[in-house]
Every structure is written in C-alpha cells, then in structure tokens.
C-alpha positions as CSV (number, residue, x, y, z in Angstrom):
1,X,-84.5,-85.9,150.1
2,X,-88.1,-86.7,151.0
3,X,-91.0,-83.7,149.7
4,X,-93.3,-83.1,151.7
5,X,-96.8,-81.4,150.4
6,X,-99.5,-80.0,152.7
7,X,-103.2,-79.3,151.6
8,X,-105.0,-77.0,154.3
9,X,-108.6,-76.1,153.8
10,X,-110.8,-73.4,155.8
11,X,-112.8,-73.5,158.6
12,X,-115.9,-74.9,157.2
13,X,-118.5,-73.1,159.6
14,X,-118.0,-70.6,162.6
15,X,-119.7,-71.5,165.8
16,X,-120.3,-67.9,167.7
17,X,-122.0,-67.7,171.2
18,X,-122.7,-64.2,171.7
19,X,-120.6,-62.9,169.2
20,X,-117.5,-64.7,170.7
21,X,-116.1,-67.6,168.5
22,X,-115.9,-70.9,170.5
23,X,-112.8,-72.0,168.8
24,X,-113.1,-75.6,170.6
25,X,-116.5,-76.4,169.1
26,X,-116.6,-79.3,167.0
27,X,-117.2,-79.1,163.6
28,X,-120.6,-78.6,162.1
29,X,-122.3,-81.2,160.4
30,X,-124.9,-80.0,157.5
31,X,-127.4,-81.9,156.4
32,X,-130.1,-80.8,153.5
33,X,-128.7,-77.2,154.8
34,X,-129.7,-78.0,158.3
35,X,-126.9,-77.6,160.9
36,X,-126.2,-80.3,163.5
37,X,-123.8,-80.4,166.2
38,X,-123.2,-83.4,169.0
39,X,-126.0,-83.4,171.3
40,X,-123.7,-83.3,174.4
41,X,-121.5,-80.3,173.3
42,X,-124.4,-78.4,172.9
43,X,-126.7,-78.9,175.5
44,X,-123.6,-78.9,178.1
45,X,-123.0,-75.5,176.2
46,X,-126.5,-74.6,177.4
47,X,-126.0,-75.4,180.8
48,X,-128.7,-78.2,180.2
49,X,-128.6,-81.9,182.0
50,X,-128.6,-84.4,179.2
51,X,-129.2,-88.4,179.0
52,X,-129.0,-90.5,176.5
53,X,-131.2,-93.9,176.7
54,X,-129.5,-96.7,174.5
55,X,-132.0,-98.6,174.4
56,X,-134.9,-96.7,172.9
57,X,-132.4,-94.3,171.6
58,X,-134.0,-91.6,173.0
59,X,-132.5,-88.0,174.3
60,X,-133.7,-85.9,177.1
61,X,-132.7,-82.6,178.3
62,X,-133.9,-80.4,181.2
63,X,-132.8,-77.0,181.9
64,X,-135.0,-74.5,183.9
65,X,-138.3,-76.2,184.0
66,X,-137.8,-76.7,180.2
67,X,-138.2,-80.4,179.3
68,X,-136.9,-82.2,176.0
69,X,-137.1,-85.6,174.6
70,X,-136.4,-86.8,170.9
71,X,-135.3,-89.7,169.3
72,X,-133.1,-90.5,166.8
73,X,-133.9,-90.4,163.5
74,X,-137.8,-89.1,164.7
75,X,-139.0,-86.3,162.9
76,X,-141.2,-85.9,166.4
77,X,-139.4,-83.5,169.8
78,X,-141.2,-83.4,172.8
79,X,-141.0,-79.8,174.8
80,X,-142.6,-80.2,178.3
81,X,-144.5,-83.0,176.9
82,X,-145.9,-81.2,173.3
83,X,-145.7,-82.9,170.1
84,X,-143.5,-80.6,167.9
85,X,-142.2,-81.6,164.4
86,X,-138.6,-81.1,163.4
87,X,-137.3,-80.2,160.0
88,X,-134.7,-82.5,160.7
89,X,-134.0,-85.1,163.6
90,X,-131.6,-86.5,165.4
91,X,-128.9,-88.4,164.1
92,X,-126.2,-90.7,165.1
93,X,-122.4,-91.2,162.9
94,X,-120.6,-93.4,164.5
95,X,-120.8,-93.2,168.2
96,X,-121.9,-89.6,168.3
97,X,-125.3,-88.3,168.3
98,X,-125.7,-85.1,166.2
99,X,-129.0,-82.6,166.8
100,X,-130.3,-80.1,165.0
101,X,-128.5,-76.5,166.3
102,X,-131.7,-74.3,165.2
103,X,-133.7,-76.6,166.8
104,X,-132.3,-77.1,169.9
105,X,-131.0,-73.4,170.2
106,X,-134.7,-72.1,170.0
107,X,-136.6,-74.6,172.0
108,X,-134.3,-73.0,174.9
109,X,-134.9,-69.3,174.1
110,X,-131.7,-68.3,172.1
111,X,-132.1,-66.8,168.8
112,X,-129.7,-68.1,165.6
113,X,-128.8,-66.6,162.9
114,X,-126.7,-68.1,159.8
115,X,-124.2,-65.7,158.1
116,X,-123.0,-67.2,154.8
117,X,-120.6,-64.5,153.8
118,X,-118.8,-65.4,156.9
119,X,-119.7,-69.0,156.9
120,X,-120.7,-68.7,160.8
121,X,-123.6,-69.4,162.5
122,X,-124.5,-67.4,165.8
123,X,-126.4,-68.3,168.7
124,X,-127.9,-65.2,170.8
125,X,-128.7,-66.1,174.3
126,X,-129.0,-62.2,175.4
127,X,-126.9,-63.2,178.7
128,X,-124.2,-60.9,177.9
C-alpha cells in the first residue's frame, strides 16, 4: 500500500478590493517588501486599456484621461507625460510582466493599505 503525504501552506498574501477578497487574483510577488502583481490582472482590474510594446519593453495604460507608460526594469513612470520615480519597477519572470501594486494603485486614485496581521493588502477605490 502506497502512502501518500500532503504539505499545504497558507495563503501567502490577501488581495482585497473594497473590502471583498478577490479569491481569483494571482499570487503576490514581493520584492525588497514591495508588492507586485501581473500588469494585465491589474490594470484590467482597473478598468484600464493596457499595451505591452515588445520591443522597447515598454507598458502603457489609459484610463479616464489618465496616461501611463513605464518600462521594465526603469526606475522612471510616466503619468500624463511627468517624470515620476518608482521605488521599484517593472519586472518581467518568465513571460509575465509584474508591476508595482502601490504604485499603480495610486497613480489611479485608489488608496492601499498593507495589513500584516492578516497578511492582506487592500486596495480602496471608494466606488462602493
């Protein structure tokens, strides 16, 4: 008779929108205590049009008049065409490209705040 052992772990970090868990966000990635998230995920979260330009490696987003444009592994974002420095920029692993949540979260006008008793992170957007 075959044995079979199982090793679970926890939920590293809880992604909340408006105090409501998104239970099919992806897992965060943290980096130097920065959390990052796949660009797509969360700008399509945001209700922000995204492209991604493969050959400069760059990443724009528009949503309401709001314009942004980084590039991987550039500490420099561009918000409606302003220079503004990052703590931490993008980044890809693998095929995906990872963005800072803070970051990106603020730029559009949603507050965050990190919970480490609860490991969670909430994003406010004040829509609800």
């Amino acid at each position: 008779m075959k044995k079979w052992t199982f090793k679970t772990s926890p939920i590293l970090y809880q992604l909340n929108i408006d105090d409501m868990p998104l239970l099919s966000s992806p897992p965060l990635n943290i980096v130097n205590g920065i959390s990052e998230v796949p660009m797509r995920y969360l700008f399509e979260l945001f209700g922000a049009r995204v492209e991604w330009n493969k050959a400069t490696r760059t990443i724009t987003a528009e949503k309401n008049g709001l314009s942004l444009r980084m590039t991987i592994d550039d500490h420099t974002a561009y918000i409606n065409g302003q220079a503004v420095q990052m703590n931490s920029p993008p980044h890809l692993y693998g095929y995906v490209t990872y963005v800072p949540l803070r970051f990106i979260s603020e730029t559009f006008g949603y507050d965050v705040e990190y919970d480490p008793i609860e490991r969670s992170v909430d994003i406010w957007t004040g829509l609800l």
